[in-house]
C-alpha positions in Angstrom: 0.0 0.0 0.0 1.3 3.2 -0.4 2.8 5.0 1.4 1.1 8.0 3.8 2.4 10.1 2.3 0.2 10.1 -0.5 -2.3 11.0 1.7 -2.0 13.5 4.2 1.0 15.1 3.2 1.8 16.3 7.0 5.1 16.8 7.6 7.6 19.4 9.5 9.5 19.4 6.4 6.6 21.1 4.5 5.7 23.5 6.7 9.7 24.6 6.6 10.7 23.6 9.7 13.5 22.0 11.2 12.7 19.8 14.7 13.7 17.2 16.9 11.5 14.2 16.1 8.4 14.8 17.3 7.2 12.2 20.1 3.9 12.6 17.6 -1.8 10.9 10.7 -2.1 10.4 8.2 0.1 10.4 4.9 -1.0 12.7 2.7 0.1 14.6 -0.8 0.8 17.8 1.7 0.5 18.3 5.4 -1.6 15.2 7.4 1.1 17.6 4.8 -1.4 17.4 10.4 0.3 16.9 8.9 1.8 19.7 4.4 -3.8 14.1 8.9 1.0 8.4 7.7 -1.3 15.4 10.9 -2.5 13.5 8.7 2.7 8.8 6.8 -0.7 11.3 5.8 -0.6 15.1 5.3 1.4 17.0 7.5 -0.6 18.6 11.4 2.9 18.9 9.4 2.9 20.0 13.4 5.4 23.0 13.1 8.1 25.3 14.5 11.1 25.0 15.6 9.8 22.0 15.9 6.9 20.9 14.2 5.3 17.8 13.1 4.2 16.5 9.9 1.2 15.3 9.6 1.4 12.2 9.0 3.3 10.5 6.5 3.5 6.5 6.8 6.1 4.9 5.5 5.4 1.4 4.4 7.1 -0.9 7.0 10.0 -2.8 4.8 8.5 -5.7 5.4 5.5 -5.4 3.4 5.4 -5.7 -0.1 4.9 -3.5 -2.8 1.5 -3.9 -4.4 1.6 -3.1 -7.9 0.0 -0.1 -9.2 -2.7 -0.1 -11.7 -3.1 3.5 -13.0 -6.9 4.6 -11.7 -7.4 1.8 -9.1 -8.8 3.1 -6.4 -7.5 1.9 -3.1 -10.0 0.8 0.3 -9.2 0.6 4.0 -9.3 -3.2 5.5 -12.6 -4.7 6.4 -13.3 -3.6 10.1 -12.1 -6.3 13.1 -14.1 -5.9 15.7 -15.4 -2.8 17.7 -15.3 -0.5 15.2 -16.2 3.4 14.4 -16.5 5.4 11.4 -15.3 8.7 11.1 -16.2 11.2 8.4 -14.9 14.9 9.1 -12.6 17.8 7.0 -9.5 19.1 8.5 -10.1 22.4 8.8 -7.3 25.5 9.9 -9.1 25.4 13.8 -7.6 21.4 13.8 -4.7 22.3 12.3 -3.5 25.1 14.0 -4.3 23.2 17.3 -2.4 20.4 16.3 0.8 22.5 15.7 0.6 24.8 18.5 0.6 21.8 20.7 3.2 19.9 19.2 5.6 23.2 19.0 4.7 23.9 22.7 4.9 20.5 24.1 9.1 20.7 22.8 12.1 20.7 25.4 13.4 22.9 23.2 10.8 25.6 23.2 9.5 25.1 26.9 13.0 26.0 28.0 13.6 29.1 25.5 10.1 30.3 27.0 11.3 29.7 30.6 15.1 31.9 29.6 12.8 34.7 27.7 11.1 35.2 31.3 13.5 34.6 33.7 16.4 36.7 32.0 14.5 40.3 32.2 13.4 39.3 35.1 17.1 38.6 36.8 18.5 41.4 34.7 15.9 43.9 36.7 16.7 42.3 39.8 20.5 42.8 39.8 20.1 46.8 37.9 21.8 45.4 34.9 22.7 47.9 32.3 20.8 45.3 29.5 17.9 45.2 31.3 16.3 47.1 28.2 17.8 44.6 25.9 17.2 41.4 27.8 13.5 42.5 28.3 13.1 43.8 24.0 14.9 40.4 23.0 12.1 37.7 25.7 9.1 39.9 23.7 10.9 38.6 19.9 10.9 35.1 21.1 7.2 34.9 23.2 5.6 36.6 20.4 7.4 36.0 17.2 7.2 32.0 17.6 3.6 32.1 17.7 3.0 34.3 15.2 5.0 32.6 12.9 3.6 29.1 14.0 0.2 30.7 13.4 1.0 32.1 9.9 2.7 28.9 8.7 -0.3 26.7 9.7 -2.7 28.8 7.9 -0.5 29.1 4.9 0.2 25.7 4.8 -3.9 24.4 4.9 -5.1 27.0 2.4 -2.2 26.0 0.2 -3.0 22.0 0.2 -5.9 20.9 -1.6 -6.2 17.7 0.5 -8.0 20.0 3.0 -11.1 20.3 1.1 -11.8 16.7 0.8 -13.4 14.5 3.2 -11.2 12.5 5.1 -12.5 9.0 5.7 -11.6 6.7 8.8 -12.2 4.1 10.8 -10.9 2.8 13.9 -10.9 -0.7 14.9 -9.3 -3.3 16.8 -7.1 -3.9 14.6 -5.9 -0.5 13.6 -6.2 2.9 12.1 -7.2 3.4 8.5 -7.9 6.1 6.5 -9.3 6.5 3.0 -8.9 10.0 0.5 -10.0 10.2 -2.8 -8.5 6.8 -4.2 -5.8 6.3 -1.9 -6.3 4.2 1.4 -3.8 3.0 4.3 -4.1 0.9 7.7 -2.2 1.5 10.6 -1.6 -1.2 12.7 -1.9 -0.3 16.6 1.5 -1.6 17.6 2.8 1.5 15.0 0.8 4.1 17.6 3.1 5.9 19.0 1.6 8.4 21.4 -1.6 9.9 21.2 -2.8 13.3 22.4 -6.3 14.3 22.9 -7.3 17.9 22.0 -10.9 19.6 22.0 -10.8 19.9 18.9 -8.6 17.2 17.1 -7.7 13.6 18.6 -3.6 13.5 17.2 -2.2 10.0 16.8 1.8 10.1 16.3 3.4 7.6 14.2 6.4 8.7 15.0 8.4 12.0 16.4 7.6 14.0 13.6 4.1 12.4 11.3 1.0 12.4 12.8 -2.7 11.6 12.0 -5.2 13.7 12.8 -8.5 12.9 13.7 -11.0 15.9 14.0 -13.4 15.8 17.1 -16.4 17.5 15.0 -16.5 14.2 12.9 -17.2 12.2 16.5 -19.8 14.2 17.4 -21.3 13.3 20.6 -18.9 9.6 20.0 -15.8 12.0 21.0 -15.8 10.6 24.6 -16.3 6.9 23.5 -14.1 6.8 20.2 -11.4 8.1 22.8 -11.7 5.7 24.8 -11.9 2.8 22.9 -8.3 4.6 21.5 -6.7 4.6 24.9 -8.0 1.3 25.4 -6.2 -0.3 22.1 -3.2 1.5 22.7 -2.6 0.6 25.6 -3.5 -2.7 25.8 
């Protein structure tokens, strides 16, 4: 099958970023591209910053084998195994721009610039530095300029990928993840989960550090609570 990638396009690389692997579906064309949701390896949740995630861009695992291609087959998720939900929802910029802000934000890396940009004014004050001025102009670049730039790069990277305005099909089982856009399909196995992180408004399911899938809460409806669940319950069991 192929890979994510073809799907949800979601990757830190296509948002412009450079990270640590994510502890982050879908495989997309773009972001999962999210993701530019094996985000989206699917379309990149691409999460973002200085250390942001794709969404989702699933590799196929060497083991498998290559199916051959048959130019305008369309490709279907697995039958469902057991308990099983179906999920039918658009990623939108709101899911998106959740998705990266929270990966960017969750980051060693960017907790502890966040923690220097306050304490440093604050210690400069303290002792009557002479770069109080400085230390205090220099915290403001970094506690607003990251977000702004997280926020213009999410939004630039959605309204760029076309991916977005389809309908992204999944369904959760026992057995896996799997996803189906346009005429390309993929299944995720559980044991290839690996993290999850459960937003208001999008359910993220990492991959791997840096691909994602991402699962929209507006498509579970009054299910969010339950589908969650049962996705606790299969990845950690």
């Amino acid at each position: 099958m192929k890979s994510f990638e073809k799907i949800s396009k979601m990757n830190l690389a296509d948002l412009g970023e450079t990270e640590e692997p994510l502890e982050t579906g879908m495989e997309e064309n773009n972001v999962t591209e999210v993701f530019e949701p094996e985000v989206p390896q699917e379309e990149q949740p691409e999460a973002i910053l200085e250390e942001e995630p794709q969404m989702a861009v699933i590799s196929e695992d060497a083991a498998e084998e290559e199916e051959v291609e048959v130019e305008g087959e369309v490709k279907k998720m697995m039958d469902p195994t057991g308990e099983h939900y179906y999920i039918d929802a658009k990623i939108t910029e709101k899911e998106f721009l959740a998705f990266l802000f929270s990966h960017n934000f969750r980051q060693p890396l960017m907790i502890a610039a966040y923690l220097i940009a306050i304490i440093w004014p604050v210690m400069a004050f303290v002792r009557g530095d002479s770069n109080a001025i400085f230390a205090v102009a220099m915290a403001a670049v970094v506690i607003l300029f990251i977000p702004f730039s997280t926020w213009t790069r999410g939004k630039k990277a959605i309204n760029s990928n076309p991916l977005y305005q389809e309908i992204f099909h999944f369904m959760i089982d026992e057995w896996g993840v799997h996803l189906e856009l346009g005429t390309e399909a993929v299944d995720i196995e559980w044991k290839r989960i690996q993290k999850c992180v459960f937003l208001k408004s999008v359910t993220v399911l990492y991959t791997n550090k840096i691909n994602a899938h991402l699962i929209p809460t507006s498509g579970m409806g009054a299910r969010t609570e339950q589908i969650n669940q049962f996705i606790k319950r299969m990845k950690n069991r």
